[in-house]
C-alpha positions, -999 to +999 in steps of 0.1 A: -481+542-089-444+545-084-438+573-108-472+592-094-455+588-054-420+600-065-439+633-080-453+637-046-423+635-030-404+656-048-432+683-043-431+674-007-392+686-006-411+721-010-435+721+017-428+734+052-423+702+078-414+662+072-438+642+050-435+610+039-451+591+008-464+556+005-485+538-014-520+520+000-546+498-021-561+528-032-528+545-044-506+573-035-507+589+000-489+620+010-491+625+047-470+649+074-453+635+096-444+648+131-437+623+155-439+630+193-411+620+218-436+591+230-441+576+194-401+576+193-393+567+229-414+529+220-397+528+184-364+529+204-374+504+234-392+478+207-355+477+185-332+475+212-352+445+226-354+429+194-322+436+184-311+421+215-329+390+205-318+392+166-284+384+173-296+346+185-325+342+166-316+361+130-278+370+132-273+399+105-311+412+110-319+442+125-348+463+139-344+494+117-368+525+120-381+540+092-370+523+058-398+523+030-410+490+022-425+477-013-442+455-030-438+462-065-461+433-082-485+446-060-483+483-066-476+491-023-456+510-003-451+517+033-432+535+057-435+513+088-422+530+123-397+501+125-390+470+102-370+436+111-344+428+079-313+420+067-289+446+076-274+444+040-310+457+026-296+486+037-268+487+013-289+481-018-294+506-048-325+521-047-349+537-022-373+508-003-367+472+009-379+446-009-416+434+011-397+396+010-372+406+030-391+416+057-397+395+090-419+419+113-433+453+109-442+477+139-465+507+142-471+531+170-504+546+168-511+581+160-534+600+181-541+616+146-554+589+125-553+556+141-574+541+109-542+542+088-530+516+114-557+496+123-576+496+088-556+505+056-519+486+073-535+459+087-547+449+050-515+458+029-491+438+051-509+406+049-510+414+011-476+425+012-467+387+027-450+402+061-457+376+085-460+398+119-476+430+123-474+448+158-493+476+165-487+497+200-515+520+206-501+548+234-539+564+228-550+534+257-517+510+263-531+480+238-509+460+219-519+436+187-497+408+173-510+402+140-497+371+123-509+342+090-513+366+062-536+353+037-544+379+014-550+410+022-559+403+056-543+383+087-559+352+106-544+352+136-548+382+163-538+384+200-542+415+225-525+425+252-518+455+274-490+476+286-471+456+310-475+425+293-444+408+281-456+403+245-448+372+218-438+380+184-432+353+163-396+342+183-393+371+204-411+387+230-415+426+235-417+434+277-439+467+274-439+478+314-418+509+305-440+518+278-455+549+279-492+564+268-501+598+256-512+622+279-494+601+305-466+614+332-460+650+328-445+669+303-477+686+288-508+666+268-476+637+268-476+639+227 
């Protein structure tokens, strides 16, 4: 699968916008990916918060947007909005971080294709063995925490809404300045 999602992405290098590659239970995705100011604006507020809270609870971890993650006995890869791990994973050979090595995953819904979040994700992290899952949907100001993977699916859930200050494993994520799409100005707020 790894050989068939490196062919995609070098043909990707050839097509007009940013796309991105993974690898899902039923193989090799190649999506485009065009983030709005929103989606980046919560990447940004979730890391500096956890960050923050990194430097008591995981000294040397970070909240890092965008590094692939893979499972290789598995056959997946991801490209998570933002990922908690070592800092040194970022100075390893080779192109994604090791699945063990992370703590917590993050995902901003896409008003484009919410499924890839809240369907194919939410079964290859659990199988992947990442312990926390947080999804932020800006489409109606929910938050899930998903946490206990076993298998390819998590046993634990809790919901919350913009405003909440929201547990994650040892942190906690305050979400009052988050903001939704198609909120406060500035066009359809994408």
């Amino acid at each position: 699968m790894r050989a068939i999602a490196e062919e995609l992405a070098e043909y990707a290098e050839g097509l007009e916008g940013s796309w991105s590659v993974e690898i899902g239970s039923a193989g090799p995705i190649l999506a485009m990916m065009s983030p709005s100011k929103r989606h980046e604006g919560t990447v940004r507020r979730i890391c500096k918060q956890l960050d923050a809270q990194l430097l008591t609870t995981h000294p040397g971890y970070g909240c890092i947007p965008g590094p692939e993650i893979e499972h290789a006995a598995i056959g997946r890869m991801r490209r998570p909005d933002a990922v908690v791990v070592p800092e040194e994973a970022l100075d390893e050979e080779g192109l994604a971080v090791d699945a063990s090595q992370v703590l917590a995953v993050v995902e901003i819904v896409s008003p484009s294709n919410p499924d890839n979040d809240y369907r194919d994700k939410l079964a290859d992290y659990p199988a992947m063995g990442i312990e926390l899952y947080l999804i932020v949907d800006p489409r109606m100001g929910m938050i899930e925490v998903h946490s206990d993977p076993a298998g390819d699916r998590y046993r634990s859930k809790e919901s919350y809404i913009y405003g909440d200050v929201v547990p994650l494993g040892p942190w906690t994520v305050e979400t009052a300045d988050f903001r939704r799409y198609g909120k406060l100005g500035d066009g359809d707020g994408r």
